[in-house]
Biotite code that builds the C-alpha atoms (Angstrom):
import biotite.structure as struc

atoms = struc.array([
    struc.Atom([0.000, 0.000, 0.000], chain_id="A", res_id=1, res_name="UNK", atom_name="CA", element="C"),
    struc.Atom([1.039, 3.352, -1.044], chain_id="A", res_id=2, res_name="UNK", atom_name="CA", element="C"),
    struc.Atom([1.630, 6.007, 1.705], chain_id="A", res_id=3, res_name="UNK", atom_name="CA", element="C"),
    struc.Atom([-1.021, 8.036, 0.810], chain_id="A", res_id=4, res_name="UNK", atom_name="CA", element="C"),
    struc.Atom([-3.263, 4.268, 0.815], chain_id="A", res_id=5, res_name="UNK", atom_name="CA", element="C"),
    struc.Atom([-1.781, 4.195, 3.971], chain_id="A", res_id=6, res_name="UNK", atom_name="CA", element="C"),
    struc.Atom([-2.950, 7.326, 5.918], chain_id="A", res_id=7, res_name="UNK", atom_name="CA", element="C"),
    struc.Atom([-6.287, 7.239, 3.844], chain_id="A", res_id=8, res_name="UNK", atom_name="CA", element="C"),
    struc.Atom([-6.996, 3.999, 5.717], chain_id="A", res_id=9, res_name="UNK", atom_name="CA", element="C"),
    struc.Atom([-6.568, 5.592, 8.508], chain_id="A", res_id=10, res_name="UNK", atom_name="CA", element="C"),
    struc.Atom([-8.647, 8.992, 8.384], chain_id="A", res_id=11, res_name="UNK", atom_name="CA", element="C"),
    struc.Atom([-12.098, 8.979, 8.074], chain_id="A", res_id=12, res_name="UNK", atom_name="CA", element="C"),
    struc.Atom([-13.025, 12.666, 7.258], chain_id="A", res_id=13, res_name="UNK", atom_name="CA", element="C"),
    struc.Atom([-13.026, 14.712, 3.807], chain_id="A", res_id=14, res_name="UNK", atom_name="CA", element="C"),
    struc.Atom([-14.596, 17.425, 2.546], chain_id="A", res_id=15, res_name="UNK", atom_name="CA", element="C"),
    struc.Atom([-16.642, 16.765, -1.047], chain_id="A", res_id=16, res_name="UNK", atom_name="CA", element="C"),
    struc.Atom([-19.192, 19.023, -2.421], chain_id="A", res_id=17, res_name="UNK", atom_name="CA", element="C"),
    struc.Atom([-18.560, 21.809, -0.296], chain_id="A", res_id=18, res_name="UNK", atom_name="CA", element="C"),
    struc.Atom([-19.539, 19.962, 3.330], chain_id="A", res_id=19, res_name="UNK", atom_name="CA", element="C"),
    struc.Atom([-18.104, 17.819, 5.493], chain_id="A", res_id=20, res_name="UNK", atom_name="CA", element="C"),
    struc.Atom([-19.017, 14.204, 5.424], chain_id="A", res_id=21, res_name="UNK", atom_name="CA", element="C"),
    struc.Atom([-17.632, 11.053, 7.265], chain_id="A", res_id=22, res_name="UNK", atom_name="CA", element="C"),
    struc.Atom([-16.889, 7.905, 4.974], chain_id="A", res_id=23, res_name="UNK", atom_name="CA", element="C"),
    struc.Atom([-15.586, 4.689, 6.608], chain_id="A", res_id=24, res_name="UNK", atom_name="CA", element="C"),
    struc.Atom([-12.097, 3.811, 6.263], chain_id="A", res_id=25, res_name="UNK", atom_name="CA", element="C"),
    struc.Atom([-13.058, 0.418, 3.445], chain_id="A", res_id=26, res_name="UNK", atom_name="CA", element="C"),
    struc.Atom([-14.517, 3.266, 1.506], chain_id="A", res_id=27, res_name="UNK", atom_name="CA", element="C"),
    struc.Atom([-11.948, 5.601, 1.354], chain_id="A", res_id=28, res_name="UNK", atom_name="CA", element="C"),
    struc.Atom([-9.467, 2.801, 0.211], chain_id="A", res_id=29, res_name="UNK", atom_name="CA", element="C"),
    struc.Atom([-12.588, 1.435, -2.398], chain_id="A", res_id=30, res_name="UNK", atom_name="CA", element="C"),
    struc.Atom([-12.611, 4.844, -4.107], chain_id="A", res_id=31, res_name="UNK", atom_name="CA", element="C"),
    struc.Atom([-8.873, 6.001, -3.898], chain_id="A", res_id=32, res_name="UNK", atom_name="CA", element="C"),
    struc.Atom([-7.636, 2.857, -5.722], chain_id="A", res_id=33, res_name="UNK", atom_name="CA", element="C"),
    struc.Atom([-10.921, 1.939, -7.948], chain_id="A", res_id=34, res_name="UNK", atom_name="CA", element="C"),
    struc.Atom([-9.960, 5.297, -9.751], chain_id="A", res_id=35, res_name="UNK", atom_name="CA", element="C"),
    struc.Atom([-7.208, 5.518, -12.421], chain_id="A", res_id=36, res_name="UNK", atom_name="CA", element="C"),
    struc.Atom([-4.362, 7.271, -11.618], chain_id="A", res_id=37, res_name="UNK", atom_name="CA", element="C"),
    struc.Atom([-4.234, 11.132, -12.709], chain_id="A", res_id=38, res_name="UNK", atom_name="CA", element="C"),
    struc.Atom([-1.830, 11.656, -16.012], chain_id="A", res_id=39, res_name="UNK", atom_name="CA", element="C"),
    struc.Atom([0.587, 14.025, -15.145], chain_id="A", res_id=40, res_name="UNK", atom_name="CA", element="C"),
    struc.Atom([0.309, 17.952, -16.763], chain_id="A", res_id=41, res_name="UNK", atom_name="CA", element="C"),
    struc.Atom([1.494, 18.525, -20.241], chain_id="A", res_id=42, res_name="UNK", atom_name="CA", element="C"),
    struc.Atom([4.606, 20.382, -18.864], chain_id="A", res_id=43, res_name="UNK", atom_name="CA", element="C"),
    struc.Atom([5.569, 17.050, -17.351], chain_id="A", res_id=44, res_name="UNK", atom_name="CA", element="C"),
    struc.Atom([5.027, 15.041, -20.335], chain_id="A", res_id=45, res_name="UNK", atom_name="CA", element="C"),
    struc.Atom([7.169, 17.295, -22.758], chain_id="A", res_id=46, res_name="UNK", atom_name="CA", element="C"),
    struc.Atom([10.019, 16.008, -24.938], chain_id="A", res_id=47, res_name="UNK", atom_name="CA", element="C"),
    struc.Atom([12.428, 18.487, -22.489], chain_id="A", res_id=48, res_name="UNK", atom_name="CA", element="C"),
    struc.Atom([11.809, 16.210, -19.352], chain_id="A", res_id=49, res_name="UNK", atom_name="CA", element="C"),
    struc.Atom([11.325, 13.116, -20.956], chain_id="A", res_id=50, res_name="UNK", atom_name="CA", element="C"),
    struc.Atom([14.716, 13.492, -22.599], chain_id="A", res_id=51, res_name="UNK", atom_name="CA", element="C"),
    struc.Atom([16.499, 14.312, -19.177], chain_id="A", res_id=52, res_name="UNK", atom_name="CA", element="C"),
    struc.Atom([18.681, 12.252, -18.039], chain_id="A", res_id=53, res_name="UNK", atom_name="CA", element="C"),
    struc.Atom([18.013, 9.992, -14.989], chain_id="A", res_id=54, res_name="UNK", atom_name="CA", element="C"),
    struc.Atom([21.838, 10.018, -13.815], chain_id="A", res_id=55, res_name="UNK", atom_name="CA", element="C"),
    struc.Atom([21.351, 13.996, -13.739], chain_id="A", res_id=56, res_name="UNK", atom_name="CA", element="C"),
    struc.Atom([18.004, 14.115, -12.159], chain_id="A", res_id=57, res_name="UNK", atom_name="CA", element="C"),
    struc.Atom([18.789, 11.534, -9.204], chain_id="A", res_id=58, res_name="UNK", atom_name="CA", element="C"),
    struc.Atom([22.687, 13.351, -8.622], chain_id="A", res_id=59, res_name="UNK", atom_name="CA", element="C"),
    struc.Atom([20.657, 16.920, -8.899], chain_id="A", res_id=60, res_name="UNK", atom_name="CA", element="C"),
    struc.Atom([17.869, 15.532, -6.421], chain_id="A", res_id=61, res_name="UNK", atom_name="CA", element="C"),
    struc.Atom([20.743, 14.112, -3.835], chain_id="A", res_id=62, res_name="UNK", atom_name="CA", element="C"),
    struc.Atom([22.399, 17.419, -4.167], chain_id="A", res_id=63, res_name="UNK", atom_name="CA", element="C"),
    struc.Atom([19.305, 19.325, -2.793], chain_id="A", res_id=64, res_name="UNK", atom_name="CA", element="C"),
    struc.Atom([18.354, 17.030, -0.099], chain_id="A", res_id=65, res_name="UNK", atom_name="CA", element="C"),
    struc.Atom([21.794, 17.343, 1.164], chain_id="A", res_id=66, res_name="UNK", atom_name="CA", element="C"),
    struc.Atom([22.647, 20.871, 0.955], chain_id="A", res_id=67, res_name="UNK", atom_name="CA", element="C"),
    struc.Atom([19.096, 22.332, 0.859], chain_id="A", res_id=68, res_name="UNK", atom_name="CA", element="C"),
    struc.Atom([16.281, 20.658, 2.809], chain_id="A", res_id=69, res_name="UNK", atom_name="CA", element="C"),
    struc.Atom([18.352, 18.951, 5.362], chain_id="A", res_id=70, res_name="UNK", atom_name="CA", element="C"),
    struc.Atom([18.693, 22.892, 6.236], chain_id="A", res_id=71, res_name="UNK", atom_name="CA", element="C"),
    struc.Atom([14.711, 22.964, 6.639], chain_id="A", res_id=72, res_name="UNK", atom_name="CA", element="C"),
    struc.Atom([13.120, 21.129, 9.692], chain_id="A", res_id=73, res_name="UNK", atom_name="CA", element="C"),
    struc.Atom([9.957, 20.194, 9.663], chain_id="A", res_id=74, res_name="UNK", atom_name="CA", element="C"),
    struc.Atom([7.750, 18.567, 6.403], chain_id="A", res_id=75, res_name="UNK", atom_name="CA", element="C"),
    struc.Atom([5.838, 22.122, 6.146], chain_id="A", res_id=76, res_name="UNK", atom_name="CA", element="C"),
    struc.Atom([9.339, 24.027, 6.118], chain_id="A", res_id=77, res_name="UNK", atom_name="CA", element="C"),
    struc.Atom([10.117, 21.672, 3.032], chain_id="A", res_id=78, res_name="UNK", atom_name="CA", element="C"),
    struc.Atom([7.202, 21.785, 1.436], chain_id="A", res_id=79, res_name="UNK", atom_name="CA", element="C"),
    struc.Atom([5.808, 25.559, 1.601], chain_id="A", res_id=80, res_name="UNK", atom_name="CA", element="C"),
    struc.Atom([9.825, 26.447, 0.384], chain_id="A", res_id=81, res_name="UNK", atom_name="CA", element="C"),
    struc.Atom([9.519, 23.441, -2.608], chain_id="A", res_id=82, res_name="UNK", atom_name="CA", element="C"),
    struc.Atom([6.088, 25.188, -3.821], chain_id="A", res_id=83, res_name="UNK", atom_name="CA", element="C"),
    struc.Atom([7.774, 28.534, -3.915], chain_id="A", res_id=84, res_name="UNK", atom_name="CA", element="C"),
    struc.Atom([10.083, 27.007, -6.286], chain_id="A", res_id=85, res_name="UNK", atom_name="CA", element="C"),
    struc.Atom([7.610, 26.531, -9.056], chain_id="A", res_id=86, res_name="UNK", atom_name="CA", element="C"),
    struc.Atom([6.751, 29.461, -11.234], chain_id="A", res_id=87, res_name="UNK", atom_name="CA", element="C"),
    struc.Atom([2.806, 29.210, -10.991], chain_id="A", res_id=88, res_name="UNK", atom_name="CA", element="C"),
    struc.Atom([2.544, 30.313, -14.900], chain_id="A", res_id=89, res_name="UNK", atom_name="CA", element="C"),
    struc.Atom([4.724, 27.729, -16.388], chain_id="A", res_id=90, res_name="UNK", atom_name="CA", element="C"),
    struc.Atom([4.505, 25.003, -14.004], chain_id="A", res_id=91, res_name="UNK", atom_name="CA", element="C"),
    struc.Atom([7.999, 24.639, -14.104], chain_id="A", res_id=92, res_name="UNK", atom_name="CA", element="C"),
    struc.Atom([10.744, 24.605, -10.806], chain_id="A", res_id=93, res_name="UNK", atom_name="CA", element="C"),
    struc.Atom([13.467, 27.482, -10.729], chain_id="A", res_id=94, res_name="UNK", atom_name="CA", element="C"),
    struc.Atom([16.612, 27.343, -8.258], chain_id="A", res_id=95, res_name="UNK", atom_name="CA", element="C"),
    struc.Atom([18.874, 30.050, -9.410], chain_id="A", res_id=96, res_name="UNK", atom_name="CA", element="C"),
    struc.Atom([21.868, 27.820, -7.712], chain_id="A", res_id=97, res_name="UNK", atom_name="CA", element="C"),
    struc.Atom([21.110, 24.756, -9.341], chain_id="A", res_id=98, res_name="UNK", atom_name="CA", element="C"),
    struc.Atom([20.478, 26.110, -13.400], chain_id="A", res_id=99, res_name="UNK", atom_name="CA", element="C"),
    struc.Atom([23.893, 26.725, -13.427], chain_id="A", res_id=100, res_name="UNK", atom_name="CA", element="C"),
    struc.Atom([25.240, 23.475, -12.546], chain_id="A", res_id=101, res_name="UNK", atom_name="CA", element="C"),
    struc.Atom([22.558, 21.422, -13.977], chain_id="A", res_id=102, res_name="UNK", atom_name="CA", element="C"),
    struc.Atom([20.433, 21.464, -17.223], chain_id="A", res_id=103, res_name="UNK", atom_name="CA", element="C"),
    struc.Atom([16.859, 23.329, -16.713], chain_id="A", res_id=104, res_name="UNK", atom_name="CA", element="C"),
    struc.Atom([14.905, 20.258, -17.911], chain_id="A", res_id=105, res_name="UNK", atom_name="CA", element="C"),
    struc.Atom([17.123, 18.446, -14.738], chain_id="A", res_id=106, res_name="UNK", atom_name="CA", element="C"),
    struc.Atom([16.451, 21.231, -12.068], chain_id="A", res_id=107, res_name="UNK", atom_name="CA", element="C"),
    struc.Atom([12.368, 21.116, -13.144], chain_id="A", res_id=108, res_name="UNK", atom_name="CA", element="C"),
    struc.Atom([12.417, 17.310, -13.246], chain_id="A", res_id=109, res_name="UNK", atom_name="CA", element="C"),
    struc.Atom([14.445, 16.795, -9.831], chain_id="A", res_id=110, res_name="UNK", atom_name="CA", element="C"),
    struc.Atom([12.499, 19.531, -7.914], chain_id="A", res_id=111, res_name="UNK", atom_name="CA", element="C"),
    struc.Atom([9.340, 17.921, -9.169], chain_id="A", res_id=112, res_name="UNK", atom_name="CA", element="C"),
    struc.Atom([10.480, 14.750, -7.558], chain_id="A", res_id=113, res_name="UNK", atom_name="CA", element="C"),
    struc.Atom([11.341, 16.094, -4.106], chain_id="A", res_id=114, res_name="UNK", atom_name="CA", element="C"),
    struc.Atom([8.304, 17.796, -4.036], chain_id="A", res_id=115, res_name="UNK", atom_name="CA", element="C"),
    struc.Atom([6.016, 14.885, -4.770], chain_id="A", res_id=116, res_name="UNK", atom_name="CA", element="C"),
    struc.Atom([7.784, 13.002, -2.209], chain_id="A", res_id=117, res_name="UNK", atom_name="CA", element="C"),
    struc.Atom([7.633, 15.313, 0.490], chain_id="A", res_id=118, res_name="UNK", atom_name="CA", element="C"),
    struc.Atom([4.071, 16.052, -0.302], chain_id="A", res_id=119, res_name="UNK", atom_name="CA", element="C"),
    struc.Atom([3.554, 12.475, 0.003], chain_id="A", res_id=120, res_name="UNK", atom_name="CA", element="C"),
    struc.Atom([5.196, 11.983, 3.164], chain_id="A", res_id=121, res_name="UNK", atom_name="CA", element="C"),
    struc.Atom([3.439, 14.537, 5.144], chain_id="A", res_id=122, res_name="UNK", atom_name="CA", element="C"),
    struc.Atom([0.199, 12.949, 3.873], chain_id="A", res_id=123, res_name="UNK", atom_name="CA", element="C"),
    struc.Atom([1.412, 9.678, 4.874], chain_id="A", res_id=124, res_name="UNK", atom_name="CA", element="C"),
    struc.Atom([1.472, 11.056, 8.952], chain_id="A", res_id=125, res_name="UNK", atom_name="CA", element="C"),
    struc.Atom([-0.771, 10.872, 11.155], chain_id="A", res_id=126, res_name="UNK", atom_name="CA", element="C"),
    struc.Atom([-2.976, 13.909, 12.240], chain_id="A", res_id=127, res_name="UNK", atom_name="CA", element="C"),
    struc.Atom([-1.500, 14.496, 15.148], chain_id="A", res_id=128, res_name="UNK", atom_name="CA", element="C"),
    struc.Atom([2.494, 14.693, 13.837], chain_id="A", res_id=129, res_name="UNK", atom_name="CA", element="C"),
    struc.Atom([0.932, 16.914, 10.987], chain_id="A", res_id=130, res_name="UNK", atom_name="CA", element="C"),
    struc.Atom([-0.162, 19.640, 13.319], chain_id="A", res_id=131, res_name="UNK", atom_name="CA", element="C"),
    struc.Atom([2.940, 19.302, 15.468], chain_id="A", res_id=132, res_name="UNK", atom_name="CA", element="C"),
    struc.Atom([5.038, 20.023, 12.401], chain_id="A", res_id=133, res_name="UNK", atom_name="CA", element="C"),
    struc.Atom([2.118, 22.732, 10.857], chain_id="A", res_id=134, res_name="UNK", atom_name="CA", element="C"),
    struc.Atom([2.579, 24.733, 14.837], chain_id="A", res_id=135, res_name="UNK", atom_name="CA", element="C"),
    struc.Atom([6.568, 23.828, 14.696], chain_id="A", res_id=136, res_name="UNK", atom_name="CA", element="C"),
    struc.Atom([6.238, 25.969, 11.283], chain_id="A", res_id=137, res_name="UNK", atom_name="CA", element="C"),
    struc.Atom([4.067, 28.220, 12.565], chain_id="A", res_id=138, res_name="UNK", atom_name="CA", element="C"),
    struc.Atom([6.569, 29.139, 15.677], chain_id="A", res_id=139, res_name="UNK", atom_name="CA", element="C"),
    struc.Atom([9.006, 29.161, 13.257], chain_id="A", res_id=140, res_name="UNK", atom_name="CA", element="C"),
    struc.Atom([8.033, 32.418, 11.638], chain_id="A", res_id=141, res_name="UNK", atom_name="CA", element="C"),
    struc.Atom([8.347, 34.906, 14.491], chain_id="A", res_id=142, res_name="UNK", atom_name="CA", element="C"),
    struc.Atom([4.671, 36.115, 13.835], chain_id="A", res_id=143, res_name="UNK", atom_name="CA", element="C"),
    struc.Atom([1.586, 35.665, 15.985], chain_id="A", res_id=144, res_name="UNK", atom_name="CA", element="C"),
    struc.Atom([0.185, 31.982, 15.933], chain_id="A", res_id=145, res_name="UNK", atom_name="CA", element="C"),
    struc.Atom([-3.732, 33.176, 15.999], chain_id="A", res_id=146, res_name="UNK", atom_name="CA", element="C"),
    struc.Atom([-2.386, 35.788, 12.872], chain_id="A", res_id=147, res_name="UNK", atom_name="CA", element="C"),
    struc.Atom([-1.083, 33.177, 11.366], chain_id="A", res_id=148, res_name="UNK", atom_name="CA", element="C"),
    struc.Atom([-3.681, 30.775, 11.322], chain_id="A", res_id=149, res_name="UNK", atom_name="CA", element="C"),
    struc.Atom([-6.207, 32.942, 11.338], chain_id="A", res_id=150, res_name="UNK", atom_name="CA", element="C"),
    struc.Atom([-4.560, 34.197, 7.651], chain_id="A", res_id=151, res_name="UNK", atom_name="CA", element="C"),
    struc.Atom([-4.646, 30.595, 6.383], chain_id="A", res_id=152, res_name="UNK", atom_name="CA", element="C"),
    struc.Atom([-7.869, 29.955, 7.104], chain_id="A", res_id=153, res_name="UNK", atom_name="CA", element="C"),
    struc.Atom([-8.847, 33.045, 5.130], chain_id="A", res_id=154, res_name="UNK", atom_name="CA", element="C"),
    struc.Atom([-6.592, 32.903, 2.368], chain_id="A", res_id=155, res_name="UNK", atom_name="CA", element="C"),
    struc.Atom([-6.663, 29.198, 1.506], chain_id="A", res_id=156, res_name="UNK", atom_name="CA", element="C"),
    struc.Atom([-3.159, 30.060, 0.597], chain_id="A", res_id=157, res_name="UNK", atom_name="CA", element="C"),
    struc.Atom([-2.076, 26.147, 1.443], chain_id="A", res_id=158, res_name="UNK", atom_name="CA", element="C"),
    struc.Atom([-3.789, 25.294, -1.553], chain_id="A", res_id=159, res_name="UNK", atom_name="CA", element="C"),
    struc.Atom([-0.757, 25.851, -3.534], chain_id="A", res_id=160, res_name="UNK", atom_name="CA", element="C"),
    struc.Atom([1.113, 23.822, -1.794], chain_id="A", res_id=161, res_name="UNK", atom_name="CA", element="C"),
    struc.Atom([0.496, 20.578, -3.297], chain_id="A", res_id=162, res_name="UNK", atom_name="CA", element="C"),
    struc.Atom([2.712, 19.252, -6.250], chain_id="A", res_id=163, res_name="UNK", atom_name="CA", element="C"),
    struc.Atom([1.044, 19.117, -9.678], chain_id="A", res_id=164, res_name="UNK", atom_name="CA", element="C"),
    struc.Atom([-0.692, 15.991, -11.077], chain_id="A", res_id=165, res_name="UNK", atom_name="CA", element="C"),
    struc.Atom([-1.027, 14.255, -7.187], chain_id="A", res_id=166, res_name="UNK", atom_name="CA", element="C"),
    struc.Atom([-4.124, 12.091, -7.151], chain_id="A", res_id=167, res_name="UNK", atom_name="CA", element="C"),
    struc.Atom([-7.306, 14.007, -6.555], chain_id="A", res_id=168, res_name="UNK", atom_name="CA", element="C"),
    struc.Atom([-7.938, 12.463, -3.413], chain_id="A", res_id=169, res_name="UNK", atom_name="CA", element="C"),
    struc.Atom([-4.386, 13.207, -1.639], chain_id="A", res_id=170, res_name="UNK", atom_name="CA", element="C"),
    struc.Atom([-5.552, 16.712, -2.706], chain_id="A", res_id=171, res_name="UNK", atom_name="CA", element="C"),
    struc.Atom([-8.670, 16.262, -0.552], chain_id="A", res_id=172, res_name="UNK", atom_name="CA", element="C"),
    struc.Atom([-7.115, 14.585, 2.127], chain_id="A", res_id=173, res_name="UNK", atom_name="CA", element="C"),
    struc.Atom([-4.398, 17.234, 2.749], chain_id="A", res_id=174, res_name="UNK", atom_name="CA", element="C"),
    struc.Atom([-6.993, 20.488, 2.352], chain_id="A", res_id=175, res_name="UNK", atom_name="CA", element="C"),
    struc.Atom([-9.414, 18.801, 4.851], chain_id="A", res_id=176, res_name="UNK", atom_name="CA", element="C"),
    struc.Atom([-6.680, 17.699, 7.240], chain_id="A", res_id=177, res_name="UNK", atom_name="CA", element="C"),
    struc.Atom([-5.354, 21.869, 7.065], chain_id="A", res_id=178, res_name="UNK", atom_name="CA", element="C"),
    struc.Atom([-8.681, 22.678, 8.060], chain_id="A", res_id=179, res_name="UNK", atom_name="CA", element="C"),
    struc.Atom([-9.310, 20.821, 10.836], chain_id="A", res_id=180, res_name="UNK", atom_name="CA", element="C"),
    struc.Atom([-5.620, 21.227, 12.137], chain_id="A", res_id=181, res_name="UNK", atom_name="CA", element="C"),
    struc.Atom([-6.365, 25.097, 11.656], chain_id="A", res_id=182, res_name="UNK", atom_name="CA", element="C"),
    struc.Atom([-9.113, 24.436, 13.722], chain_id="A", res_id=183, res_name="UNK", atom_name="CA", element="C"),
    struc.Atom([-7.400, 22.610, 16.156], chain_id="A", res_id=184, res_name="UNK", atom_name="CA", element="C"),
    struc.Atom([-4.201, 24.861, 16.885], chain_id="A", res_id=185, res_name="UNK", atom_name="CA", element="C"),
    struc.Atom([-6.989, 28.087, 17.499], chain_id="A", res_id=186, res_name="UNK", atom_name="CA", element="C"),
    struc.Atom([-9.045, 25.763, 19.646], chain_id="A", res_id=187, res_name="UNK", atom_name="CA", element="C"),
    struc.Atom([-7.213, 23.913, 22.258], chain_id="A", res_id=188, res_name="UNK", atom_name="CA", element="C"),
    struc.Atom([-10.296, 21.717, 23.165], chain_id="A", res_id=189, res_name="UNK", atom_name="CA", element="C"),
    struc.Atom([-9.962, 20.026, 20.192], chain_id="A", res_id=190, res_name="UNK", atom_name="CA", element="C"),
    struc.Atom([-6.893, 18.041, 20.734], chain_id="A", res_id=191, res_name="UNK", atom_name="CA", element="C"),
    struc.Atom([-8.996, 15.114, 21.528], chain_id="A", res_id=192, res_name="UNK", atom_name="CA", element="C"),
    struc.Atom([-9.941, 14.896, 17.678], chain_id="A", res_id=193, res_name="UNK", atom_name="CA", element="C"),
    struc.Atom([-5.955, 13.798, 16.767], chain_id="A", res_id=194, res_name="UNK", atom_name="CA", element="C"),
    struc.Atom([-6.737, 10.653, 19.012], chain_id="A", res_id=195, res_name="UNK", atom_name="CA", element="C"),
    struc.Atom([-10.240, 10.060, 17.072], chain_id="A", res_id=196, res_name="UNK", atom_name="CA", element="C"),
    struc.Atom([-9.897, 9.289, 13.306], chain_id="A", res_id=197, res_name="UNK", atom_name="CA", element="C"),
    struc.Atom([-13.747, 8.261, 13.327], chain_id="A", res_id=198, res_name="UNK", atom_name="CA", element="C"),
    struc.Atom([-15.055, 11.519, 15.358], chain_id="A", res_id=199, res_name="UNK", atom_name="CA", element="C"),
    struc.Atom([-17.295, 13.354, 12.162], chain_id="A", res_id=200, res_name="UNK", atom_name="CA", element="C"),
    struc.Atom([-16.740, 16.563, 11.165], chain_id="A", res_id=201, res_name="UNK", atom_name="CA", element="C"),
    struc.Atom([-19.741, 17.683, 11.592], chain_id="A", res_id=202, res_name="UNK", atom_name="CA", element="C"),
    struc.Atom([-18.767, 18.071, 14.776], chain_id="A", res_id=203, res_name="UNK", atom_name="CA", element="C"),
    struc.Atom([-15.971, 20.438, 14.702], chain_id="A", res_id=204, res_name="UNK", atom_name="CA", element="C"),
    struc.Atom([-17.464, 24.265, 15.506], chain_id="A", res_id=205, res_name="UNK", atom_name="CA", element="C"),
])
């Protein structure tokens, strides 16, 4: 089982069709692997990445783990800095540093693959070590924790965060697990819900 398989099994809420509904965990498997998976963008199809070479793309992608995101702690750290790579026109991953030691077809391609991973392995955690590491970023700011989430919550701006092409319903899974860890950090009573993967949503105030 995927990772993604993996924390789907164990988290039973989502948000479809603009409310909050509770779907057992058999379910949530049924429907993430009964669909096919998403093709990939046209960007990440094109004869430029295709034609990059794998030797390139795996050095480029051990280079950046190494000197870059072993710098930034926390899954949110790596993931918020990996979106701000991509230029949100183009699709396309930018890293002034690596273009000019390494093709542009190799610094897209290997960015793209760090980000789906981390993406993947924040999904993968339970709720509970997500909205450690979400506060952890939080605190790591230097701004006001109810600002901050309070922003978020209005802005929506961790919808950008995913990588392109993930399967619809990691998508889901990671904006409904923001909102209710949003929910969670402003209201302390709610810790209880990290211990409760079958508590509904419709609960939450």
């Amino acid at each position: 089982m995927t990772p993604i398989g993996a924390r789907v099994a164990t988290l039973s809420v989502v948000r479809t069709s603009g409310r909050q509904r509770a779907f057992t965990e058999l379910n949530l498997i049924d429907r993430l692997f009964s669909l096919p998976p998403t093709p990939m963008s046209d960007d990440h199809l094109s004869d430029s990445n295709v034609a990059a070479n794998t030797q390139e793309v795996a050095r480029l992608v051990r280079d950046f783990e190494d000197r870059t995101l072993v710098g930034l702690e926390g899954h949110f750290s790596q993931l918020v800095y990996l979106a701000s790579l991509r230029d949100y026109n183009t699709g396309r991953y930018h890293h002034y540093g690596l273009e000019t030691r390494f093709a542009p077809e190799v610094v897209d391609e290997g960015l793209r693959q760090c980000h789906v991973r981390i993406f993947e392995e924040l999904v993968a955690l339970p709720l509970k070590e997500q909205t450690e590491d979400l506060l952890n970023f939080f605190e790591s700011l230097k701004e006001d924790k109810a600002r901050l989430v309070g922003v978020w919550r209005r802005l929506r701006s961790y919808q950008i965060l995913p990588p392109d092409g993930c399967h619809p319903l990691a998508r889901e899974l990671f904006d409904a697990n923001i909102e209710i860890m949003l929910r969670i950090l402003r209201e302390t009573d709610l810790w209880p819900l990290l211990h409760d993967s079958h508590r509904d949503a419709d609960d939450l105030p």
